[in-house]
gemmi code that builds the backbone of each chain (N, CA, C; Angstrom):
import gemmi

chains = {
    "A": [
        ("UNK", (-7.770, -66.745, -28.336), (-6.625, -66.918, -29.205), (-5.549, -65.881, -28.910)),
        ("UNK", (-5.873, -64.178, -28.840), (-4.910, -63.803, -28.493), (-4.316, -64.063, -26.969)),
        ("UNK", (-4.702, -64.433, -26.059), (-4.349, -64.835, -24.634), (-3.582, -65.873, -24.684)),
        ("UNK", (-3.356, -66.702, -25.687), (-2.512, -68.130, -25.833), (-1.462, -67.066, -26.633)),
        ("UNK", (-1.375, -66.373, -27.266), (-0.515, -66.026, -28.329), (0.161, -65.166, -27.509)),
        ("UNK", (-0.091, -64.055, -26.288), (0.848, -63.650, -25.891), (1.492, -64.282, -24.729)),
        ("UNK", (0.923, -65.599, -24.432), (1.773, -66.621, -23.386), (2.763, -66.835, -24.037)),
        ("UNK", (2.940, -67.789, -25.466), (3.800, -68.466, -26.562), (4.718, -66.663, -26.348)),
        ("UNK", (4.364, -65.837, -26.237), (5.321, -64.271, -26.834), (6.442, -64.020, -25.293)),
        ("UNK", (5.696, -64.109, -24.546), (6.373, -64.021, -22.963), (7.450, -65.611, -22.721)),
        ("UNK", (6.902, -66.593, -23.441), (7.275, -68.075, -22.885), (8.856, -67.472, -23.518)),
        ("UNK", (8.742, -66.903, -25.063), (10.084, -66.611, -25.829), (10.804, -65.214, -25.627)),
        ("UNK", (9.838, -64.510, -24.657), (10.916, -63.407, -23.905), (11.681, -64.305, -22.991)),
        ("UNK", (11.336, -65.384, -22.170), (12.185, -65.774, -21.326), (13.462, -66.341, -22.072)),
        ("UNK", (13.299, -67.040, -23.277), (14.208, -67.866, -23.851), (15.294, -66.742, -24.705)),
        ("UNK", (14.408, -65.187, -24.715), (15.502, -64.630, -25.344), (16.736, -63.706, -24.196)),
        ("UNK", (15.839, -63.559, -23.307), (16.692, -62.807, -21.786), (17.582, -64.181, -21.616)),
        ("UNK", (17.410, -65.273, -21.241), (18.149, -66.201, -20.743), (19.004, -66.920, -21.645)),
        ("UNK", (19.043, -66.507, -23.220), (19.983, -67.305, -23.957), (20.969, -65.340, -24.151)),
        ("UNK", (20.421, -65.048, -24.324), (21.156, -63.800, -24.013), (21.841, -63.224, -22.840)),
        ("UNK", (21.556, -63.776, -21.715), (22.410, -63.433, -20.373), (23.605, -64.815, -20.590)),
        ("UNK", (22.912, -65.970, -20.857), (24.709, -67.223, -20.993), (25.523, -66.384, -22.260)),
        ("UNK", (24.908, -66.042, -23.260), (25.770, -65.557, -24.318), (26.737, -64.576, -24.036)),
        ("UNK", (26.124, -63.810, -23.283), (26.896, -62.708, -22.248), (27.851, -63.233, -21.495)),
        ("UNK", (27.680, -63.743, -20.732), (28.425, -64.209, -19.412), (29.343, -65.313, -20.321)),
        ("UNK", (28.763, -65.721, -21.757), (29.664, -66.992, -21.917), (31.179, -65.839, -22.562)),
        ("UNK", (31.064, -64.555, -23.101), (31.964, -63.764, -23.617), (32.855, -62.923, -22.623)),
        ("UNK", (32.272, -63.043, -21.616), (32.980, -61.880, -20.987), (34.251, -62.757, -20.528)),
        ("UNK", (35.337, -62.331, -20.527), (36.916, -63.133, -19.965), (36.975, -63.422, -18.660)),
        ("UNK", (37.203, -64.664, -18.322), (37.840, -64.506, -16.341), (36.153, -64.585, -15.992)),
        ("UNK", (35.632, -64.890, -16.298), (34.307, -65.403, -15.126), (34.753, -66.894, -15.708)),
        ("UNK", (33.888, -67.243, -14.680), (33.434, -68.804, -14.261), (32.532, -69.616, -15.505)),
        ("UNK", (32.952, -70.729, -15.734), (32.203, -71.510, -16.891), (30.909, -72.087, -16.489)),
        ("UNK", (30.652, -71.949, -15.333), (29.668, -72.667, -14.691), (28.324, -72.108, -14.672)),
        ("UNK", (27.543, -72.490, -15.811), (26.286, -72.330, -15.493), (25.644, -71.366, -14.781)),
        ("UNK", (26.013, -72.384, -13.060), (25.588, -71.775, -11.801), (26.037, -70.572, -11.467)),
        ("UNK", (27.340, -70.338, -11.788), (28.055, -69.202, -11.715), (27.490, -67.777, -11.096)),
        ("UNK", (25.992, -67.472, -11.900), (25.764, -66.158, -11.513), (23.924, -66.313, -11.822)),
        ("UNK", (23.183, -66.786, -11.351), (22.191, -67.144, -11.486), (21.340, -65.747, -11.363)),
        ("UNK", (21.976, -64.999, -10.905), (21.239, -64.196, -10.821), (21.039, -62.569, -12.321)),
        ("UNK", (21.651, -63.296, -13.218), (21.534, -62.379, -14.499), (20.556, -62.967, -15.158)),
        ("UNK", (19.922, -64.251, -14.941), (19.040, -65.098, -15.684), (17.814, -64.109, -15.220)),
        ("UNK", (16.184, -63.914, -16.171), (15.338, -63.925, -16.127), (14.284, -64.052, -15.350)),
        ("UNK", (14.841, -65.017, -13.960), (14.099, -65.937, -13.699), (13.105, -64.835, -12.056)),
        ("UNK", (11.575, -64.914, -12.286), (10.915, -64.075, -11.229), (10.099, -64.584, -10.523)),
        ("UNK", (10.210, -65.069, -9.209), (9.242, -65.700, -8.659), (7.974, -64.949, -8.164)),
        ("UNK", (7.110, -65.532, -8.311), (5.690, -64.387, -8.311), (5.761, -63.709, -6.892)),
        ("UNK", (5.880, -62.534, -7.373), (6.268, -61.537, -5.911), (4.512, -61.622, -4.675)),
        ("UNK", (3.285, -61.629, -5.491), (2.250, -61.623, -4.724), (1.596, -63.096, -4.807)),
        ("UNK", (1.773, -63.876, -4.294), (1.150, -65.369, -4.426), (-0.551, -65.355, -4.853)),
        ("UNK", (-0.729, -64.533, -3.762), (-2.739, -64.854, -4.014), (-3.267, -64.071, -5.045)),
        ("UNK", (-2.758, -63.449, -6.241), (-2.763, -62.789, -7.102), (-2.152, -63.080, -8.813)),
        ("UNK", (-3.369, -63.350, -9.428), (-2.925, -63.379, -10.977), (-1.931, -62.089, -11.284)),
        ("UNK", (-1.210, -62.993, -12.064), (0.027, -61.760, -12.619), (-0.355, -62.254, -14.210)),
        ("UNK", (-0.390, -61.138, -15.234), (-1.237, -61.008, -16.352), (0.554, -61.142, -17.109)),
        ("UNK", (1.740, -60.044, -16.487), (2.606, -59.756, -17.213), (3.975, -61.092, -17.154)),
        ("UNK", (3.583, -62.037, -16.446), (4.732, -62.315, -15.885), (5.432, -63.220, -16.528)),
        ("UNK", (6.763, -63.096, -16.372), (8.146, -63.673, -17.603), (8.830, -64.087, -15.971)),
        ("UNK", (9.092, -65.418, -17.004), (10.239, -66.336, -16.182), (9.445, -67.491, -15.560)),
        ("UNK", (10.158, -68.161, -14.744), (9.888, -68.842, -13.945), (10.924, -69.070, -12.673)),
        ("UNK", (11.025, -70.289, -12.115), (12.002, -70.344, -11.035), (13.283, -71.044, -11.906)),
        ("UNK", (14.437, -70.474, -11.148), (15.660, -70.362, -11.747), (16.074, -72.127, -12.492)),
        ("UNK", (15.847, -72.745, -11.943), (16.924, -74.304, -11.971), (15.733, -74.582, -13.519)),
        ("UNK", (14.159, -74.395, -13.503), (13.994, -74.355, -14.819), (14.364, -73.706, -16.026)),
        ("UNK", (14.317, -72.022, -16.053), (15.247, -71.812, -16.892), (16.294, -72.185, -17.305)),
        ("UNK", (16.973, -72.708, -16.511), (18.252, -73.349, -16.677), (18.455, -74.791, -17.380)),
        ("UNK", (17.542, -75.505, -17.218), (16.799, -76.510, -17.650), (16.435, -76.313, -19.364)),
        ("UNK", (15.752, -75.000, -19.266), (14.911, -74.933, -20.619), (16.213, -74.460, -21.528)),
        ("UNK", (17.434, -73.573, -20.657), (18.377, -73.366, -21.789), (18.864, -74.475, -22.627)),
        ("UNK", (19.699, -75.022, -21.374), (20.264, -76.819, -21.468), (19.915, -77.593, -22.751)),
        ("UNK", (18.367, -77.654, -22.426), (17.799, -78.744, -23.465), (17.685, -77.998, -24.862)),
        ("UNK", (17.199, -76.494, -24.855), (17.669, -75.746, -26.251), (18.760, -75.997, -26.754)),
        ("UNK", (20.010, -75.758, -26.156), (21.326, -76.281, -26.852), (21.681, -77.399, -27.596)),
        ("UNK", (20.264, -78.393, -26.289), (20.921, -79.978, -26.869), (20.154, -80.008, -28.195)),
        ("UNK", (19.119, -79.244, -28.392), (18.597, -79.830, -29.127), (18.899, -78.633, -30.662)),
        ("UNK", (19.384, -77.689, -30.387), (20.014, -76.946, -31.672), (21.536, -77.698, -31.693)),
        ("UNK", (22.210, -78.610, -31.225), (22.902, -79.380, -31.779), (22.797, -79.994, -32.741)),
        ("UNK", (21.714, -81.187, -31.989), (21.037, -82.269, -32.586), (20.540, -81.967, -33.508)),
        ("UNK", (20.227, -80.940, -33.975), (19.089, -80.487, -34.995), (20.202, -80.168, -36.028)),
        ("UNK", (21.308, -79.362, -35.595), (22.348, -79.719, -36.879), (23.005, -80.813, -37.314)),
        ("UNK", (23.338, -81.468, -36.364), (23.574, -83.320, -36.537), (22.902, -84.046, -37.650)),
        ("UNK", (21.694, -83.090, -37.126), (20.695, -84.137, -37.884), (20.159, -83.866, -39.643)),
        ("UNK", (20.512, -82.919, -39.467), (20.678, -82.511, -40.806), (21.472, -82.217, -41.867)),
        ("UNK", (22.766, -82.136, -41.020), (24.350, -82.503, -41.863), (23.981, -84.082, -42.136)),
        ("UNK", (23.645, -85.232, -41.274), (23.744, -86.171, -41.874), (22.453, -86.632, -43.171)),
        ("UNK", (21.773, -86.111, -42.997), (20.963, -85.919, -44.796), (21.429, -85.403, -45.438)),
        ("UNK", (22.145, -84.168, -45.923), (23.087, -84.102, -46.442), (23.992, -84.432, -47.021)),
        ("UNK", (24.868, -85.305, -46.048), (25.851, -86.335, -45.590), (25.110, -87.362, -46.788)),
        ("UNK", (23.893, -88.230, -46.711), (23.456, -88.976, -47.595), (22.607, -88.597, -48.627)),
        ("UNK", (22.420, -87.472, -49.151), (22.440, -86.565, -50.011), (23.705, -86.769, -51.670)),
        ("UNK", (24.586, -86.409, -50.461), (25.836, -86.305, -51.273), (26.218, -87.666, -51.608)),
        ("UNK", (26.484, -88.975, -50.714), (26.489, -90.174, -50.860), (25.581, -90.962, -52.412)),
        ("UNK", (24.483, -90.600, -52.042), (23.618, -91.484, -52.875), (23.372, -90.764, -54.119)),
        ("UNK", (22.994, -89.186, -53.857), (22.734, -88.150, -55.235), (21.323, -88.648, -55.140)),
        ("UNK", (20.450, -88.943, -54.123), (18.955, -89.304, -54.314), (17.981, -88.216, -54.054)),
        ("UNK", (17.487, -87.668, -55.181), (16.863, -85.981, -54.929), (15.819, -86.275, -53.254)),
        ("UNK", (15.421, -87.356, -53.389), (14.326, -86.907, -52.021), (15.263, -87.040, -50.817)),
        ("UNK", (16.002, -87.250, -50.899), (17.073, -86.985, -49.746), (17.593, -85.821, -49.746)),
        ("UNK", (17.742, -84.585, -50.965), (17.801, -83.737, -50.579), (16.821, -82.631, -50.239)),
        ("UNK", (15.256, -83.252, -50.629), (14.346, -82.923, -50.053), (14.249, -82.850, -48.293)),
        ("UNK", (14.290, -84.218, -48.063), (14.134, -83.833, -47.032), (15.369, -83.313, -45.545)),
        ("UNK", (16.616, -82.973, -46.220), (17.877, -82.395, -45.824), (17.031, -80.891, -45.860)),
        ("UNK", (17.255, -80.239, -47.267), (16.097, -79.173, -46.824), (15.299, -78.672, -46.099)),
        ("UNK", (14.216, -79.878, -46.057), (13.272, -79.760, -44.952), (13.382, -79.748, -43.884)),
        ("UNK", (14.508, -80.469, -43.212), (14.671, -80.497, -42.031), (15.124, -79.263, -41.437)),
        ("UNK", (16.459, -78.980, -42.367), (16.632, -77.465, -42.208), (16.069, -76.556, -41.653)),
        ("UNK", (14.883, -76.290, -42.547), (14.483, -75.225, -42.308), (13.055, -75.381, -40.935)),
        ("UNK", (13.325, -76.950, -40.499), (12.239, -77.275, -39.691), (12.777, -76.981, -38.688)),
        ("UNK", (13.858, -77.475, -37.968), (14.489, -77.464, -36.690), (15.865, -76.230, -36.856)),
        ("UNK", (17.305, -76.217, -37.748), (17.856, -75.721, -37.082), (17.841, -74.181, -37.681)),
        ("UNK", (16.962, -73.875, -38.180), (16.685, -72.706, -39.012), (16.019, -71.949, -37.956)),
        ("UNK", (14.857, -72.344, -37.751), (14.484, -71.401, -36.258), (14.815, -71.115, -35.310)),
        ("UNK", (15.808, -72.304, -35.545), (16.584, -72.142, -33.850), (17.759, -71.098, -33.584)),
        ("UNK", (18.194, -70.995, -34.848), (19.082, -70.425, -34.643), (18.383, -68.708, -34.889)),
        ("UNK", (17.668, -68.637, -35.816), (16.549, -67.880, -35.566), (16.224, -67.062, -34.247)),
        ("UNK", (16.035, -67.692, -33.625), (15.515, -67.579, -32.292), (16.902, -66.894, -31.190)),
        ("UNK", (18.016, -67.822, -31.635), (19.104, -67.529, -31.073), (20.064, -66.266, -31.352)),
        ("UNK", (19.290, -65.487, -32.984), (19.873, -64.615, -33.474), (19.158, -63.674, -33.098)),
        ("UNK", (17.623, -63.502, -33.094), (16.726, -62.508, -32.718), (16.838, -62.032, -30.982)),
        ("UNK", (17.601, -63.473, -30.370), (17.655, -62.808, -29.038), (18.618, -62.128, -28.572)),
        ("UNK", (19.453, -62.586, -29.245), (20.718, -60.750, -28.895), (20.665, -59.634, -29.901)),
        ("UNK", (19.491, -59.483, -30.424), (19.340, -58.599, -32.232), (18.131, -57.226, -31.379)),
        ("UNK", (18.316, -56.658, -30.383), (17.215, -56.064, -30.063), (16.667, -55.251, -31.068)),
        ("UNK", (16.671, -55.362, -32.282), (16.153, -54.537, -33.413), (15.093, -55.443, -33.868)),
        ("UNK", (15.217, -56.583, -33.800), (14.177, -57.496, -34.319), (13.137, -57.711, -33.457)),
        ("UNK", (11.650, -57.072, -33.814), (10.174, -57.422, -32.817), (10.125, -58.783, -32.605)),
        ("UNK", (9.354, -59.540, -31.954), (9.084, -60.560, -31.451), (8.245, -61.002, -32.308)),
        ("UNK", (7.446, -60.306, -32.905), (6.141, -60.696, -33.597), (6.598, -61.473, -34.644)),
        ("UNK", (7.420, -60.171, -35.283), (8.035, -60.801, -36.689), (8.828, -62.355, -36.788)),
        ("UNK", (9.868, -62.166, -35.180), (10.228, -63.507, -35.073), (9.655, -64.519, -34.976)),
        ("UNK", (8.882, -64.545, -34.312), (7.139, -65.626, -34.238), (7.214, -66.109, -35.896)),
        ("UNK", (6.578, -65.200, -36.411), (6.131, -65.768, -37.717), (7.008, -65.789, -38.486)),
        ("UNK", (8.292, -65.362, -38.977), (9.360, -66.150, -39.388), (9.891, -66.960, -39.417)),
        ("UNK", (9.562, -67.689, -37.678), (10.145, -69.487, -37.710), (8.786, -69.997, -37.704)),
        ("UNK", (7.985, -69.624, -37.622), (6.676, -70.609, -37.913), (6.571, -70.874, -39.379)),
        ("UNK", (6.800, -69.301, -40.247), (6.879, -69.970, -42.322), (7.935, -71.029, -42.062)),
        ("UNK", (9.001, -70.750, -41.835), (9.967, -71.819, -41.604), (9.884, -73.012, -42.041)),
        ("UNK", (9.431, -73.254, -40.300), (8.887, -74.724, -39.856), (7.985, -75.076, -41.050)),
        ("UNK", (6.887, -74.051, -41.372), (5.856, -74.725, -42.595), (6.340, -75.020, -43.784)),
        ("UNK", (7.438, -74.278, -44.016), (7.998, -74.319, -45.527), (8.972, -75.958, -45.188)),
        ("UNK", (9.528, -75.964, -44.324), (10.484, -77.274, -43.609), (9.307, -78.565, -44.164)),
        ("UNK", (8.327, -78.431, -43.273), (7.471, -79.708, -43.126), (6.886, -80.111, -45.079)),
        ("UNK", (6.856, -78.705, -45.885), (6.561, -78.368, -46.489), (7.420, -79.948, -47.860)),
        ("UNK", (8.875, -79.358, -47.418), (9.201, -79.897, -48.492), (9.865, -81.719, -48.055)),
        ("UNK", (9.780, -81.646, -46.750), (9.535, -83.427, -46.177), (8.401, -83.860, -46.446)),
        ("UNK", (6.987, -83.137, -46.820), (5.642, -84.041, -47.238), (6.950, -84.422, -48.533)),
        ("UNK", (6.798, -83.204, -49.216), (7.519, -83.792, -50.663), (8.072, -85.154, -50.860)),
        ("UNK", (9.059, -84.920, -50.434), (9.956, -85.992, -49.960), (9.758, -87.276, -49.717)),
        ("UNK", (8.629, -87.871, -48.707), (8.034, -88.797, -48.072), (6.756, -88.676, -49.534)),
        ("UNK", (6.464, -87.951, -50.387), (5.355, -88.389, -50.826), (5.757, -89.078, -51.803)),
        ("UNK", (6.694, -88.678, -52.336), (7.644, -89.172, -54.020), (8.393, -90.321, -53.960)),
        ("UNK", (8.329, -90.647, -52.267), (8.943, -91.636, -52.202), (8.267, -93.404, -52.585)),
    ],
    "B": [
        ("UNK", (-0.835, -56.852, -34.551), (-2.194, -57.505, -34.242), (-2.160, -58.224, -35.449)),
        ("UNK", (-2.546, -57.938, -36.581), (-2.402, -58.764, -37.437), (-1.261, -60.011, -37.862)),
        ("UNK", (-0.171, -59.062, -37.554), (0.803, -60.318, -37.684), (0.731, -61.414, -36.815)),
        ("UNK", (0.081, -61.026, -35.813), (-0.075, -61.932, -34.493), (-1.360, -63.272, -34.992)),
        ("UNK", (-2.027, -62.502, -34.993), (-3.496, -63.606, -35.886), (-3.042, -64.659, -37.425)),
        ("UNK", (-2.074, -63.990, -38.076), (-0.836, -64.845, -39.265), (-0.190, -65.823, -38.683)),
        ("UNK", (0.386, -65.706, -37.457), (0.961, -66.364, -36.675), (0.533, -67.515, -36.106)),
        ("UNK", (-0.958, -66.992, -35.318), (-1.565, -68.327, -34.960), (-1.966, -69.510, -35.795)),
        ("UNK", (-2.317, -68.397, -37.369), (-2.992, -69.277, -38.215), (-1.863, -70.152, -38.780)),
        ("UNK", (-0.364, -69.990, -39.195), (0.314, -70.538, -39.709), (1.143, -71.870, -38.221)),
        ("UNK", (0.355, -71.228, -37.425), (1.581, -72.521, -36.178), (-0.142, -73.470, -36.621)),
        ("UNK", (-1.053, -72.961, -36.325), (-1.981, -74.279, -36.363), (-2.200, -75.550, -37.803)),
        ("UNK", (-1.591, -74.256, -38.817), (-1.413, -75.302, -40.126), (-0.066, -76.365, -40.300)),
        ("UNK", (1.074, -74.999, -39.551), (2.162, -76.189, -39.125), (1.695, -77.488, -38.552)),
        ("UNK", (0.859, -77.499, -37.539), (0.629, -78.417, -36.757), (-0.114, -79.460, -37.683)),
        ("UNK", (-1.293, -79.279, -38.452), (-1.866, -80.185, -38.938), (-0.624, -80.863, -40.451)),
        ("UNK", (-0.235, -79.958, -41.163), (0.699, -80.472, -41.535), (1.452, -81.483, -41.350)),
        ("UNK", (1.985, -81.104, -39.965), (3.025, -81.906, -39.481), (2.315, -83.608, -38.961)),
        ("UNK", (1.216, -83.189, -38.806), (0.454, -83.980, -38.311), (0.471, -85.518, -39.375)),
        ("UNK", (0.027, -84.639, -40.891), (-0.352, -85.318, -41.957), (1.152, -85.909, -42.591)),
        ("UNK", (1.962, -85.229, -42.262), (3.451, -85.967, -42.768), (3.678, -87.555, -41.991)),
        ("UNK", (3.496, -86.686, -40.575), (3.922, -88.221, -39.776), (2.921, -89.102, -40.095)),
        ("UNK", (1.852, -88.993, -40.422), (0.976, -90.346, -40.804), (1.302, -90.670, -42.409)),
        ("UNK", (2.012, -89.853, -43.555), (2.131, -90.786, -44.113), (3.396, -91.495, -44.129)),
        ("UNK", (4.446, -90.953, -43.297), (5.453, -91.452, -42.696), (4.951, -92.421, -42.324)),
        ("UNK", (4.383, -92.769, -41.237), (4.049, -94.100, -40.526), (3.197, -95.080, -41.594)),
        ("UNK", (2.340, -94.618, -42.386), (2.132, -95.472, -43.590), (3.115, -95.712, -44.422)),
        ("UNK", (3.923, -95.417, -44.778), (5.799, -95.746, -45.134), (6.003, -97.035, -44.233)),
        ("UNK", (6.199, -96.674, -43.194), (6.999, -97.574, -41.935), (6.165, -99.159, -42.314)),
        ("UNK", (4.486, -98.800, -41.987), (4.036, -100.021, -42.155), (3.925, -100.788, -43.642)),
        ("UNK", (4.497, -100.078, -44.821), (4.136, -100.637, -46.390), (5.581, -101.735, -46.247)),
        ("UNK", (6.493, -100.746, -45.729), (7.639, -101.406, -46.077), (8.624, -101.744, -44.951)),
        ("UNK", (7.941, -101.765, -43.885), (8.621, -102.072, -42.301), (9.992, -101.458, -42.587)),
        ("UNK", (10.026, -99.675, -42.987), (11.505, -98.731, -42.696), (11.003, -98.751, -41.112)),
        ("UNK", (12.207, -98.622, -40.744), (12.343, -98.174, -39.370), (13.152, -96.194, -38.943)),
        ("UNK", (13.310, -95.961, -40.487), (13.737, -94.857, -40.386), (12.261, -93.985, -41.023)),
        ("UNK", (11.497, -94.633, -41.382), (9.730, -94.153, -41.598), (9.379, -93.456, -40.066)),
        ("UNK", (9.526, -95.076, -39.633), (8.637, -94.466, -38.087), (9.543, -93.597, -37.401)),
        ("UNK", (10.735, -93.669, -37.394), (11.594, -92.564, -36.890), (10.865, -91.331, -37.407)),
        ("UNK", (11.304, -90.948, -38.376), (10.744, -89.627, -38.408), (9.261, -89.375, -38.468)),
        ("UNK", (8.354, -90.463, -38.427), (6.978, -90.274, -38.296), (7.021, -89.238, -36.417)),
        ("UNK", (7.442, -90.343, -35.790), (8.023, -89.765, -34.181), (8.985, -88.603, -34.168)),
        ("UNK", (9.230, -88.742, -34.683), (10.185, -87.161, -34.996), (9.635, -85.730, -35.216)),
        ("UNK", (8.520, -86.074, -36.079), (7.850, -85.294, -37.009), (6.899, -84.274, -35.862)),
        ("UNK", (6.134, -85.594, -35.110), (5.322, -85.277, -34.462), (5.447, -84.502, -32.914)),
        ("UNK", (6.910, -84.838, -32.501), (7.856, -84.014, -31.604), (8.164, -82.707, -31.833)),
        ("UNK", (8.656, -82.818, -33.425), (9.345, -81.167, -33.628), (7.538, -80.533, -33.939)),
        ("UNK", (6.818, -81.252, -34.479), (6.166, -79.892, -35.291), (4.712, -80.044, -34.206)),
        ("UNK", (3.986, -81.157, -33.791), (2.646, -80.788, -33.633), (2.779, -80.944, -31.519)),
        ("UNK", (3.624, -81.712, -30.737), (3.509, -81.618, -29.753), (3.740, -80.085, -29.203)),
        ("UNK", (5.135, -79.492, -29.768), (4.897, -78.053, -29.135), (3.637, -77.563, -29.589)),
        ("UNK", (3.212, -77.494, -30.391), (1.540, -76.535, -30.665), (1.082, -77.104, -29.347)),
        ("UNK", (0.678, -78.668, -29.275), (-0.342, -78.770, -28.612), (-0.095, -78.411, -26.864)),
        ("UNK", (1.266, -78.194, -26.785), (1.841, -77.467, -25.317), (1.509, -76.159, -25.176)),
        ("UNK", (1.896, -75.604, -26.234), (1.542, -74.106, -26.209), (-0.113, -73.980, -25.856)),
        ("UNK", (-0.424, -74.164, -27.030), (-2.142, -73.607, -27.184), (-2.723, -74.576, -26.661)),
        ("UNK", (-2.903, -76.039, -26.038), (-3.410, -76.588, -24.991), (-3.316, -76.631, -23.950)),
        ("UNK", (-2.144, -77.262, -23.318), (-1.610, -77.435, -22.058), (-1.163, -75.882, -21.373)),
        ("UNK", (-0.486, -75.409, -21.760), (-0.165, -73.980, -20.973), (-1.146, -73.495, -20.703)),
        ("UNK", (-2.736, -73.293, -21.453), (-3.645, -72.636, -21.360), (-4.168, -73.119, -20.349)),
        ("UNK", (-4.359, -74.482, -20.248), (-5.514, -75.461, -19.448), (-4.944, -75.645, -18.038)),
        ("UNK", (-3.338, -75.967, -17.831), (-2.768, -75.662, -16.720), (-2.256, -74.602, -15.890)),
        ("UNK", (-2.136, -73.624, -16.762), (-1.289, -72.129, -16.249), (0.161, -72.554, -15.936)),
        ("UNK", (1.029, -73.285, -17.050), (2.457, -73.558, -16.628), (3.319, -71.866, -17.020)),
        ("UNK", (4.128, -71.615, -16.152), (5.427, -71.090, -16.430), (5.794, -70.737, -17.741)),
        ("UNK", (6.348, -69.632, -17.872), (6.753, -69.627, -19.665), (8.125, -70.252, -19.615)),
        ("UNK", (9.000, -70.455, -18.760), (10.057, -71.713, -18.104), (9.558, -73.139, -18.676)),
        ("UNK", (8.281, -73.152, -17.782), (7.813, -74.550, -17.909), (7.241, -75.121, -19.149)),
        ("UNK", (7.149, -73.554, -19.774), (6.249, -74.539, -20.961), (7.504, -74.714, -22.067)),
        ("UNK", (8.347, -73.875, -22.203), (9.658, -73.463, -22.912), (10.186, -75.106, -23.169)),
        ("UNK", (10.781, -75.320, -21.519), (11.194, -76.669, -21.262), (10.481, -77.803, -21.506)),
        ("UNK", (9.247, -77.784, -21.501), (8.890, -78.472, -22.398), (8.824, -78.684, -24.153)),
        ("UNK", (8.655, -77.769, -24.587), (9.051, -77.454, -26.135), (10.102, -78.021, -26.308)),
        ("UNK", (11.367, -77.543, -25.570), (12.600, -77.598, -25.838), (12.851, -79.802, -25.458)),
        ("UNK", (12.218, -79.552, -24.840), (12.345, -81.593, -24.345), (11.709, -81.828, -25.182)),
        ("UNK", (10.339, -81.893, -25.839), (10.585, -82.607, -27.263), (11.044, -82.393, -28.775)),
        ("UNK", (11.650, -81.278, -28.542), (12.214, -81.084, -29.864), (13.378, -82.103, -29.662)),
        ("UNK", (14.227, -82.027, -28.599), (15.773, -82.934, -28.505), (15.168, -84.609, -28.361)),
        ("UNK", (13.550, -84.875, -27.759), (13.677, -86.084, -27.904), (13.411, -86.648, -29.628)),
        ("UNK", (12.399, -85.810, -29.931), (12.193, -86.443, -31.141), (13.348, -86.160, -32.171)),
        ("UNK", (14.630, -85.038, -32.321), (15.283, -84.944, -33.248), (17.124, -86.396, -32.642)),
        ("UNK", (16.352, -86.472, -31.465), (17.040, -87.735, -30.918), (16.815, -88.711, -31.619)),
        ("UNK", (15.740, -89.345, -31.490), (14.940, -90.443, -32.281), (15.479, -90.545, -34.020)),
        ("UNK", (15.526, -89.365, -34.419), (15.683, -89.295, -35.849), (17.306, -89.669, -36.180)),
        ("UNK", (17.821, -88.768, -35.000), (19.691, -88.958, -35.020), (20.115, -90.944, -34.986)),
        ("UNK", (19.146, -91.623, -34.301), (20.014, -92.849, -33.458), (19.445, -93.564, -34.903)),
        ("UNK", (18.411, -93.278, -36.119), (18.594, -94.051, -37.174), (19.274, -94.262, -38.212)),
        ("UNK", (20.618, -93.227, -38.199), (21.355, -92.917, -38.866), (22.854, -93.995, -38.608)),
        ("UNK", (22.767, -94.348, -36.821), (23.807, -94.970, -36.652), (23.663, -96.913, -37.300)),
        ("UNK", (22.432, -96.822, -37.786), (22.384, -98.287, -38.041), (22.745, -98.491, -39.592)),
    ],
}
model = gemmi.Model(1)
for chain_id, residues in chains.items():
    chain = gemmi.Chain(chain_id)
    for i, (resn, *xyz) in enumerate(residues, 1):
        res = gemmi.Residue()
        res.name, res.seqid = resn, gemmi.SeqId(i, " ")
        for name, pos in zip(("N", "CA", "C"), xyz):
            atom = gemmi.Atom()
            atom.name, atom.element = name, gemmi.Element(name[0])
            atom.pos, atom.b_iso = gemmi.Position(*pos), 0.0
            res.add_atom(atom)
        chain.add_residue(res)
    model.add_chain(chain)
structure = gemmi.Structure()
structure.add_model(model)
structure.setup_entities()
């Protein structure tokens, strides 16, 4: 159990070096908008000894990180999309389990995410703590969509 | 250390949780043929119990990348909060 738990801890050092190097590069004036631009501030480490377990190792090869940012974005969009529009029919209808599960969603998807996105330029905040802050989250999220779906 | 062992224990209850929502979601879908049931039954099971089972199964059993496993997390969170978005347009 702890050997899975500090994979999941390293998997989200990569996601916090690499949403933290675009955040960087996305502020600084007069560079390039492109992604590709500078690949080389990203995270990304290809295993320096091949025939050898590496116990510590963060990253992967570059075009995935890049990949794994990408689809984070799309999906801390979507995840607010998706929950302005419960909301959205929240306010429409005035039907409490709709604002159940507006709530829930909340705190399921774009609550951690952004979470995640705040803890990675926050170097004051441990990892640990972040772990289990979006995991209550997520539980408290799923928490109040049982609600929701049960009353229904 | 401890917070770490809180951690595991609360992603694995997430997971069954999440687990138990989408089925009575999908018992929704089938009482009353919603199609926004099974949406988020599929939704449910994207955001909350497939990453667990990437993390603490698959990464373990394959040795993927913390890249690879990331990108995966991150691909079904956008497919399933996809799924949930396109029932809104009907």
């Amino acid at each position: 159990m702890i050997g899975t738990t500090s994979g999941t801890i390293g998997g989200l050092e990569t996601l916090r070096g690499a949403i933290a190097a675009v955040a960087s590069r996305g502020l600084a004036p007069g560079r390039p908008a492109s992604p590709v631009g500078n690949p080389l501030s990203l995270e990304s480490s290809p295993t320096p000894h091949p025939g050898q377990v590496s116990v510590d190792s963060v990253g992967g090869s570059t075009p995935v990180v890049l990949a794994a940012i990408v689809t984070f974005l799309a999906a801390t969009v979507l995840a607010v999309l998706v929950t302005y529009r419960f909301v959205e029919g929240y306010r429409r209808t005035k039907a409490r389990p709709i604002l159940w599960l507006a709530v829930g969603m909340f705190l399921l998807a774009p609550g951690p995410m952004f979470l995640r996105l705040l803890a990675g330029n926050v170097a004051a905040i441990p990892l640990s703590a972040q772990l289990l802050v979006t995991t209550l989250s997520e539980l408290c999220g799923l928490l109040a969509i049982l609600y929701a779906v049960y009353t229904t | 250390m401890a917070l770490e062992s809180i951690t595991a224990v609360a992603s694995a209850l997430t997971a069954v949780v999440g687990l138990f929502v989408a089925h009575l979601a999908y018992r929704g879908y089938r009482r009353n043929d919603s199609r926004t049931m099974r949406a988020l039954a599929f939704g449910i099971v994207c955001i909350a119990v497939v990453p667990y089972a990437i993390l603490y199964l698959v990464d373990p059993l394959l040795g993927l990348t913390d890249a690879q496993s990331l990108l995966a997390v991150t691909l079904s969170h956008t497919v399933g909060l996809a799924v949930i978005y396109r029932t809104f347009d009907r």
